[in-house]
N, C-alpha and C positions, 0 to 999 in steps of 0.2 A: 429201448430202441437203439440201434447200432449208427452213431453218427458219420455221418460220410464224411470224411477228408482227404481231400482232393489239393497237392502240391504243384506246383510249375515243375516242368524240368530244369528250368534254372536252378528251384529251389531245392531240386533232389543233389543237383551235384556234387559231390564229397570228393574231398581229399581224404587219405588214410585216416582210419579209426585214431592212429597211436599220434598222426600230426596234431589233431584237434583236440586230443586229450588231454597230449605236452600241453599245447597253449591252455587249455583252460584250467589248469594247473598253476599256470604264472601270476599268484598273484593275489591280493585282497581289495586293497583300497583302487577304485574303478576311479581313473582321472575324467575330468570333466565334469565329472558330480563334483572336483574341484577342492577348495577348502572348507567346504561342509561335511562331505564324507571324512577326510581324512581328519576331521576334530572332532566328530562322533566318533571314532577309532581311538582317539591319542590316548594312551593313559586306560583304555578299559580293554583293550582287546589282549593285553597281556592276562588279565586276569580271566577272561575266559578262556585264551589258551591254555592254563594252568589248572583247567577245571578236568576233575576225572573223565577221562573218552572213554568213545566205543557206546556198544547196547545199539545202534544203529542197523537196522538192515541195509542192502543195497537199495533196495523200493524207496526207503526213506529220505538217502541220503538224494535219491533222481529228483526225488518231486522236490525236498529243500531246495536244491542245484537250478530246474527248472522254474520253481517261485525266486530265488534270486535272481536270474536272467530278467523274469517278468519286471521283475521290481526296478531294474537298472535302467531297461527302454523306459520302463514308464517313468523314471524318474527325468532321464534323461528327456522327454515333453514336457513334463511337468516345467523343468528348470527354464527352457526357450519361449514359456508363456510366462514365468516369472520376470525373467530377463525384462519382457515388453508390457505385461500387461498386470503383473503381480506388485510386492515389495520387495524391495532387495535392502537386507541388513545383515548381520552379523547370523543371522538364523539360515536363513535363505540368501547367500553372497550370488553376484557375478549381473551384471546388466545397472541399467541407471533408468530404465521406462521408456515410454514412449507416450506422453500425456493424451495423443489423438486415438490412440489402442485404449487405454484406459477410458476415456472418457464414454468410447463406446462400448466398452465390456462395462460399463455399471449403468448403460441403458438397462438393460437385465436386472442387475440389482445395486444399489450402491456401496456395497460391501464387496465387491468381486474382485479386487484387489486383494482385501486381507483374504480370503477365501482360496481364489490362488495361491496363495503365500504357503497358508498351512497344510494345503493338499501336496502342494510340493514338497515340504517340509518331513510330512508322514513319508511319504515316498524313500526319500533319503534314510530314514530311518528303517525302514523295514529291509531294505537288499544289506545296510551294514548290520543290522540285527542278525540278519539269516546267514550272511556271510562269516560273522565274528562265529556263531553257534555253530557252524559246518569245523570251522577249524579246532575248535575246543571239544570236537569228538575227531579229530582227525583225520578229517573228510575233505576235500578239496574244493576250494570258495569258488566262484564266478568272476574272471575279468574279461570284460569285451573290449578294453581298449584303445584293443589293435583294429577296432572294427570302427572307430569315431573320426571319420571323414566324409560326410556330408556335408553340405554347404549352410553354415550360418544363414539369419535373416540378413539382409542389408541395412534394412531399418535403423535410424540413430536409437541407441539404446540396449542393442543385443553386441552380445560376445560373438567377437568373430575366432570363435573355433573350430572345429569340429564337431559333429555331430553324429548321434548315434542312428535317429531319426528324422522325418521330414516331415514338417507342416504346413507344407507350404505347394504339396499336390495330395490333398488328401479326397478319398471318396467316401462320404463316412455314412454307414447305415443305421439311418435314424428308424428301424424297425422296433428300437427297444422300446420305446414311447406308446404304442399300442401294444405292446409283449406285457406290459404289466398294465393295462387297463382292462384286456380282454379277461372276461370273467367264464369263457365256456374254450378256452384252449392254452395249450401249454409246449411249449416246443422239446419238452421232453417225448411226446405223444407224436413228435412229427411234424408241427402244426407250424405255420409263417404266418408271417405281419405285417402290412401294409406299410411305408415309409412315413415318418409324417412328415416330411422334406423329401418328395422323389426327388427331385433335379439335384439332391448332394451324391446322388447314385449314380448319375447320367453326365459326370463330368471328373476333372479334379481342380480343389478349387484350394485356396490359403487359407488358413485358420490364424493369421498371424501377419501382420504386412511381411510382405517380401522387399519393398524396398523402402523409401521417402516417399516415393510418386503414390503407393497406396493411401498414403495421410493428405496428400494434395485434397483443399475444400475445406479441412477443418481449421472452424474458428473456435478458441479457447471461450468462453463466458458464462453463464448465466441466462440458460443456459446454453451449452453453447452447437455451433454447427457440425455437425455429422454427415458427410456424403453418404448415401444408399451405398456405393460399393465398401466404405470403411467397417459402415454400421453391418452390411451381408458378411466382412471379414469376423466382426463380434460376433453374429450369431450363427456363424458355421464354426466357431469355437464354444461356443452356447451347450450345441449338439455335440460336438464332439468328445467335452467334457463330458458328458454322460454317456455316450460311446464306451470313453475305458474304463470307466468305473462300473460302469454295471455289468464288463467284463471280469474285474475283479471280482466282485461281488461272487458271481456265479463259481469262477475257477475258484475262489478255496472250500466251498461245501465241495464241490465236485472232487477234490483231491481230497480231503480229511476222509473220502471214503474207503481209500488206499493205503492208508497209515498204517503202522503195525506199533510204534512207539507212542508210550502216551502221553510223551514231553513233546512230541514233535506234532500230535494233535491238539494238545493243547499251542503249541505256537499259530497253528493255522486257524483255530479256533480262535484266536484273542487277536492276531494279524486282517481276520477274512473281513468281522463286522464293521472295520475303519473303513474297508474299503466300499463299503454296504453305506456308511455313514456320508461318505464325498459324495456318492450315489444320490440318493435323496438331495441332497443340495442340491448338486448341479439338475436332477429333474426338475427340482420345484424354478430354477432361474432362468431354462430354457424353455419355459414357457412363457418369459415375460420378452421372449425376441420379438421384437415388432416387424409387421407383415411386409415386402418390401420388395421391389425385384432390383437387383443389381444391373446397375446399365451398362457394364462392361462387357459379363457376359452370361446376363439373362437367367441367372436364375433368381430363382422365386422361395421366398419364404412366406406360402401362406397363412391368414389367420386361422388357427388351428380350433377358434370355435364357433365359425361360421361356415355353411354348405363350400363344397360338399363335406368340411371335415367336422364341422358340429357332432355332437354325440359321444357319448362313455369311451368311446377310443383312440378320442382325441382331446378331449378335456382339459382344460391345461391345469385347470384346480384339483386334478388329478392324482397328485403324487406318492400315495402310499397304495403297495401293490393289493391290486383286485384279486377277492377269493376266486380260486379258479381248481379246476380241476389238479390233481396231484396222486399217485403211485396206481391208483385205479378211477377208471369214470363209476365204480358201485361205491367207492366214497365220496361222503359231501364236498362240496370246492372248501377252499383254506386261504390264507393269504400266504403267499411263499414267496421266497426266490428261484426262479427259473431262469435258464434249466439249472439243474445238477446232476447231472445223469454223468456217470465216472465216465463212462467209457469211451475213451478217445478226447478225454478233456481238456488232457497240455496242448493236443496237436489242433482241436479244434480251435485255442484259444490262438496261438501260434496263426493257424491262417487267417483268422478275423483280423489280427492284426497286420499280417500281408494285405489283406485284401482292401482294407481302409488306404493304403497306399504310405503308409506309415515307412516303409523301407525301398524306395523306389529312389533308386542311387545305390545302395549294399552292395555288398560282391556275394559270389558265388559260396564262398569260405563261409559268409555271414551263415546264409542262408543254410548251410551242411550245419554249422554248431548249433543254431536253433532249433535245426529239424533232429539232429541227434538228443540234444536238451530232453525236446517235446516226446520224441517216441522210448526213451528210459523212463521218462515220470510215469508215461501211460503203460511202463512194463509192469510197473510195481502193484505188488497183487498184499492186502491185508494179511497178517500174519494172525492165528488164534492164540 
């Protein structure tokens, strides 16, 4: 089935092919991923440079280019939930916490600290990975930037930099949560999915304090006080972790379909199932959000196994995918990742992550280099 992607005209806007190309040209090491990126570079990227190039097709080299772009936003979230609600060491540098953030991100689980930490971590590693490997065939790496000017959290604890991204108006479509419980549909076929959070649909809301006055309420102890609007901020981060990961997840089956090198499917291959793996975590912890309505501004996280959401598609004990239909309904169901369906996959991925509100602040420019990114990966056609 031919997925529809549908852009803003903001989002269509471009400046010249050969402007956007210069710039995405400038460069390797992506600032603001800070002293992690450029110490996973120091000392090995020479040596990948010096490695025989070439055997690359164009195809190949689009969709690397567009999985490094992926890799950079994502990391670039990744890092602003470490900052407040992760560990910051010598692995993972930059923020010092936020104890009332954490305290209620491990309502969820009590590990959600270290577990931020190393999703972050992976993140970091995979755009210098693809980066280092674009240039030791030749190829030209991914720098955005010139694009990291969003507004930091205010919260004590976050870097006040720039940013590539924003977490702090997001819309985030918790449809994936029934997408992999439903045992008789597949959105490769066509098919949608009921939110299990509608009201994260019907607003935009933080995933992250925005300032000190979101922490107002909480007491430190044993244990200790959590307001409904701090605790609604943990669990609209809960959802949103699984949001992009089970967007990962789908986008590298979906592009390894377009490969024509078989070093370069084997990287998407050995890169795709980490992202599969955050996946799974973060399903199984956002179902320990507890049920709650924010009294700021009213939304609701209900319990997810009680009417009306009771039943197999909403389950929170749920978490490894239900056999479901796959390539034909005259084959039996299977347990899969869905979708994967290639076609329009960089671009479909690309507006999902518009659409979460993920870049709401961007300029125009942003928006032309992404959309250019997405519609070269989705050029590249397999080679025999």
């Amino acid at each position: 089935m031919e997925q529809k992607i549908t852009l803003s005209q903001e989002e269509k806007s471009m400046e010249t092919s050969s402007s956007r190309r210069s710039f995405l040209r400038k460069g390797l090491v992506v600032g603001g991923a800070g002293t992690i990126g450029a110490g996973l570079l120091a000392g090995g990227l020479p040596a990948f440079a010096e490695a025989s190039g070439g055997g690359l097709t164009k195809g190949d080299v689009a969709i690397l280019r567009f999985l490094s772009a992926a890799e950079i936003l994502e990391t670039d979230l990744w890092q602003q939930y470490n900052e407040l609600g992760g560990i910051q060491d010598s692995e993972v540098p930059g923020g010092s916490g936020s104890p009332g953030y954490i305290a209620a991100l491990q309502v969820l689980d009590g590990d959600m600290d270290q577990y931020i930490h190393d999703n972050t971590e992976d993140e970091f590693t995979h755009f210098t990975f693809i980066n280092a490997y674009l240039v030791s065939k030749g190829a030209d790496p991914v720098n955005l930037d010139k694009f990291r000017t969003l507004p930091s959290s205010q919260a004590t604890g976050a870097q006040n930099i720039g940013r590539l991204t924003n977490l702090m108006q997001l819309t985030v479509d918790t449809s994936w949560w029934a997408k992999y419980r439903s045992r008789t549909q597949n959105p490769d076929f066509g098919d949608t999915f009921p939110p299990a959070i509608p009201g994260l649909l019907n607003g935009q809301f933080p995933a992250i304090p925005i300032n000190d006055d979101d922490l107002k309420g909480f007491i430190p102890g044993t244990p200790p006080t959590i307001p409904d609007h701090l605790q609604a901020i943990a669990n609209t981060a809960g959802f949103h972790f699984g949001f992009i990961e089970q967007g990962g997840t789908s986008l590298y089956p979906s592009l390894a379909q377009r490969v024509s090198n078989p070093e370069v499917l084997r990287i998407l291959l050995s890169i795709g199932p980490t992202e599969t793996a955050h996946f799974q975590t973060w399903h199984d912890k956002a179902g320990n959000a507890p049920p709650l309505t924010d009294p700021t501004n009213g939304l609701v996280f209900p319990d997810l196994n009680a009417p009306p959401f009771d039943g197999e598609d909403f389950q929170t004990n749920l978490i490894m995918p239900e056999p479901t239909i796959f390539l034909s309904r005259r084959f039996p169901v299977v347990s899969i990742i869905r979708p994967t369906e290639t076609k329009g996959a960089a671009m479909g991925a690309a507006k999902a992550l518009t659409d979460d509100g993920l870049f709401i602040g961007q300029s125009k420019e942003f928006f032309a280099v992404l959309h250019e990114l997405a519609e070269e990966a989705d050029k590249a056609r397999r080679r025999e």
